[in-house]
C-alpha positions as CSV (number, residue, x, y, z in Angstrom):
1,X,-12.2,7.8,-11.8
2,X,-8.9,5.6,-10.9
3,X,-7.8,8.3,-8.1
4,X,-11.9,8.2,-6.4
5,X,-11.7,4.2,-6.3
6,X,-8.5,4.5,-5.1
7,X,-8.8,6.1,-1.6
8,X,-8.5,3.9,1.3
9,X,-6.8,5.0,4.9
10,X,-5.1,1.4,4.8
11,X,-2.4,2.2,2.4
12,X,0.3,0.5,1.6
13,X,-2.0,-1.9,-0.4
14,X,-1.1,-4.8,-2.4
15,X,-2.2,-5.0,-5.9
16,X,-5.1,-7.3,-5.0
17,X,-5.9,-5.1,-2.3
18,X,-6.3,-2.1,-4.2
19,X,-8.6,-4.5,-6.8
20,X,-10.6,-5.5,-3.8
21,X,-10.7,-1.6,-2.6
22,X,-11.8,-0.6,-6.1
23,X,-14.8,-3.2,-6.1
24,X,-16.1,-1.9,-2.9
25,X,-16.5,1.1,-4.2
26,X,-18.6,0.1,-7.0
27,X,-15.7,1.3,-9.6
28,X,-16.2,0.2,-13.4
29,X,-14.8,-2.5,-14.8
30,X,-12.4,-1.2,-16.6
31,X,-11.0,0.6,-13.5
32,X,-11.0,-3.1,-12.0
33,X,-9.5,-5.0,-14.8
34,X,-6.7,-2.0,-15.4
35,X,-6.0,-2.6,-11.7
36,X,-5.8,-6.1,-12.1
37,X,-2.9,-5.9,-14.7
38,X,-0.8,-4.0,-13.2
39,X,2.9,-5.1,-11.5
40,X,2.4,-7.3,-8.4
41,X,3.9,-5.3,-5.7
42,X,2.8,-3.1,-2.2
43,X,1.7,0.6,-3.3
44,X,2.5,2.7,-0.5
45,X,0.0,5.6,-1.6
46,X,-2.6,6.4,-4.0
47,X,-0.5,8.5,-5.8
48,X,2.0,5.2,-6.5
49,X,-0.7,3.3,-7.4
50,X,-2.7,6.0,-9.4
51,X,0.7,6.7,-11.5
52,X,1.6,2.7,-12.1
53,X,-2.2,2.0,-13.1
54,X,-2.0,5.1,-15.6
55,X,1.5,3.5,-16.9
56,X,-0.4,-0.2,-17.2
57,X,-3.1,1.4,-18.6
58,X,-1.0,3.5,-21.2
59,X,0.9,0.1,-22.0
60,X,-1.8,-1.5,-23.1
């Protein structure tokens, strides 16, 4: 779910980027909101930003 609202061919991506990304692509909420939390920072790839936003979402 994270990794299909994740793909863009504009990486790196900021955090509010990959928010904005996630929205487009009509991904739930949660997805959203879990991407919203995480560190503020450049991802370079969706693997980075898949594996932070499963550590943000573990840390709950």
């Amino acid at each position: 779910m994270i990794m299909g609202a994740l793909r863009s061919p504009d990486y790196p991506l900021a955090k509010e980027g990959l928010a904005r990304e996630a929205q487009q692509r009509n991904a739930p909420g949660l997805v959203t909101d879990v991407l919203r939390r995480m560190p503020v920072r450049t991802y370079a790839s969706a693997d980075g930003a898949v594996a932070e936003a499963r550590n943000t979402w573990k840390g709950q």
